[in-house]
C-alpha positions as CSV (number, residue, x, y, z in Angstrom):
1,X,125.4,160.5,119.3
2,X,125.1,157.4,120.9
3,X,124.0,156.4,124.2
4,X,126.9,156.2,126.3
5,X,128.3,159.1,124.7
6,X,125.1,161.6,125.5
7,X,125.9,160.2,129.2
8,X,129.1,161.0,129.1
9,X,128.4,164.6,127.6
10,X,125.7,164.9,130.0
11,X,127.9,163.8,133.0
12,X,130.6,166.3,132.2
13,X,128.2,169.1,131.6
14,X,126.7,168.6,135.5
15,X,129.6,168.3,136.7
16,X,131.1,171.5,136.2
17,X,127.8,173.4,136.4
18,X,126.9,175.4,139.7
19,X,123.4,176.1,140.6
20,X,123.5,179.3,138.2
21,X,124.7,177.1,135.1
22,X,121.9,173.7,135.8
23,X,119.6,176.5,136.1
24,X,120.5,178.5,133.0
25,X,120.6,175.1,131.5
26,X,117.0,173.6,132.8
27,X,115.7,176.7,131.4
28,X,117.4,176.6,127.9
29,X,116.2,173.2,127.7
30,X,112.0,173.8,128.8
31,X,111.8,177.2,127.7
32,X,114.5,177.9,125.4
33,X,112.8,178.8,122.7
34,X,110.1,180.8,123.8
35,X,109.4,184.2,125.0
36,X,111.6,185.9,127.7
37,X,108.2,185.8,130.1
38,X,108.5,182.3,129.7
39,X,112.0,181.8,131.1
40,X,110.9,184.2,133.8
41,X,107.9,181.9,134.5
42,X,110.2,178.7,134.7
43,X,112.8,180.3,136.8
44,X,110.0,181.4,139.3
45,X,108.4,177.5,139.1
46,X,111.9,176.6,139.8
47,X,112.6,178.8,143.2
48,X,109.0,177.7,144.5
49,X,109.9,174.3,144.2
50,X,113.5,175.0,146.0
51,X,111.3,177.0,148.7
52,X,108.9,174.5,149.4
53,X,111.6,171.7,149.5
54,X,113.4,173.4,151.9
55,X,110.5,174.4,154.3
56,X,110.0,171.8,157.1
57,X,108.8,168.8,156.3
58,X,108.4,169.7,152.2
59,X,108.5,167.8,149.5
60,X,111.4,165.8,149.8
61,X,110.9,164.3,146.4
62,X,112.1,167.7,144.8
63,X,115.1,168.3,146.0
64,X,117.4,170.4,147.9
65,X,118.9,173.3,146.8
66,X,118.4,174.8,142.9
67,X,120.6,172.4,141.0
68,X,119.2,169.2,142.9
69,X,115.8,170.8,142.1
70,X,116.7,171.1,138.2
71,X,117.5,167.8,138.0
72,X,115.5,165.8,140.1
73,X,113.9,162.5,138.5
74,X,110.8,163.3,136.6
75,X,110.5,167.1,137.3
76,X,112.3,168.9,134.0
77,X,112.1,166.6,130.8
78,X,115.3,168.6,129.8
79,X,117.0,166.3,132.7
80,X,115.1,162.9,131.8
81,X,117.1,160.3,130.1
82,X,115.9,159.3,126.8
83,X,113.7,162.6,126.2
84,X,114.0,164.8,123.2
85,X,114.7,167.8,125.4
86,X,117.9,165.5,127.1
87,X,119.3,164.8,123.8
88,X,119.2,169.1,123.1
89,X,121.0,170.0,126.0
90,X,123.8,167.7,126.1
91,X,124.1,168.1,122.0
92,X,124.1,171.9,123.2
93,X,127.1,173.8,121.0
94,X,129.8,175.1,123.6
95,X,129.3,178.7,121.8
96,X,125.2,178.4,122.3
97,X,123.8,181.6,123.2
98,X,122.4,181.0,126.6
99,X,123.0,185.1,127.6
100,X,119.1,185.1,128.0
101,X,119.0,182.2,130.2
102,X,121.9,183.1,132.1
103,X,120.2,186.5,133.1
104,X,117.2,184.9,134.2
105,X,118.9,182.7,136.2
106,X,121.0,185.1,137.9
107,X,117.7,187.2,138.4
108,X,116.4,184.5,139.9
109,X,119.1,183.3,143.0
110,X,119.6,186.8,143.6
111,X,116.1,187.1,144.8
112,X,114.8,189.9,141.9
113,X,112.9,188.2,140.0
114,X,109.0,188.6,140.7
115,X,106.9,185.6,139.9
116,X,104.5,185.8,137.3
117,X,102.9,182.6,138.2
118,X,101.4,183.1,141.8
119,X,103.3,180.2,143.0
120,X,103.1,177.9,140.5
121,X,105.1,174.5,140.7
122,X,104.0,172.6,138.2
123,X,103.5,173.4,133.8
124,X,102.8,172.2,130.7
125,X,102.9,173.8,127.3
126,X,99.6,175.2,125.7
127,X,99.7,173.0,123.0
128,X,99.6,169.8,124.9
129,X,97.0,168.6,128.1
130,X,98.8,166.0,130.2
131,X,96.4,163.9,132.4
132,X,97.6,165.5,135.5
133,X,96.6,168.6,134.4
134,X,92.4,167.5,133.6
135,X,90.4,169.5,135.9
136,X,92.8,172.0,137.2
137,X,92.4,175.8,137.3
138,X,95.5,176.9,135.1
139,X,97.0,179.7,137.9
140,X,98.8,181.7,134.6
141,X,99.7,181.4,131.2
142,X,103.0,182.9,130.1
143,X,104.8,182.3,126.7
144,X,102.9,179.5,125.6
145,X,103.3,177.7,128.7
146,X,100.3,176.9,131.2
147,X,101.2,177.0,135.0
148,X,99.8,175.4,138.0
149,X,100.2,175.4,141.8
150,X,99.7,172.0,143.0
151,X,101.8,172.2,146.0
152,X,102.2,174.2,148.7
């Protein structure tokens, strides 16, 4: 697929997505392929974010709102351009099973979904140690995923 066509594919897709769908989506994409705990663990990094964007005088950088959150610049690597994870979702099969996703997400907006992560906004996955993460106190790790709070 080439460039302008994995814009284009990507364009459409946000465009018709409400917050349920970029969040279904932004979790497909960072977690879709681990555990269930996992998706839970995202969602809940997700909804911080969305809180403390929305508290006065929060981080504007993130966002406002759970779809501006999901696809803020350099937050999810799923929403980056040029990044493997990009390329997965907008190559994404209209028939892919995102039922999972979808559940978690609803969970999520509607409020009942607990937060395994103590608040978390910021993760990584096991495997891997970005520099921002060197000397930080993990606050959870869920699916194979590593979670932080580093704001708030």
């Amino acid at each position: 697929m080439s460039a302008t066509t994995l814009r284009a594919a990507l364009l459409a897709r946000r465009r018709e997505a409400g917050a349920a769908e970029v969040l279904a989506l932004t979790l497909w994409g960072e977690a879709g392929d681990r555990p269930v705990r996992a998706l839970e663990a995202v969602a809940a990094v997700v909804m911080t974010r969305v809180r403390l964007a929305a508290a006065p005088g929060g981080p504007a950088h993130l966002g406002q709102g759970v779809a501006a959150v999901c696809r803020a610049p350099f937050q999810f690597a799923c929403w980056h351009p040029g990044h493997p994870r990009q390329r997965a979702l907008a190559e994404l099969p209209a028939g892919a099973d995102l039922g999972p996703c979808r559940r978690v997400a609803a969970r999520a907006l509607s409020g009942a979904l607990p937060d395994p992560t103590g608040g978390a906004t910021h993760y990584h996955a096991a495997e891997r140690l970005p520099r921002w993460a060197l000397g930080r106190v993990p606050a959870a790790e869920i699916g194979g995923l590593v979670f932080y709070r580093l704001l708030g």
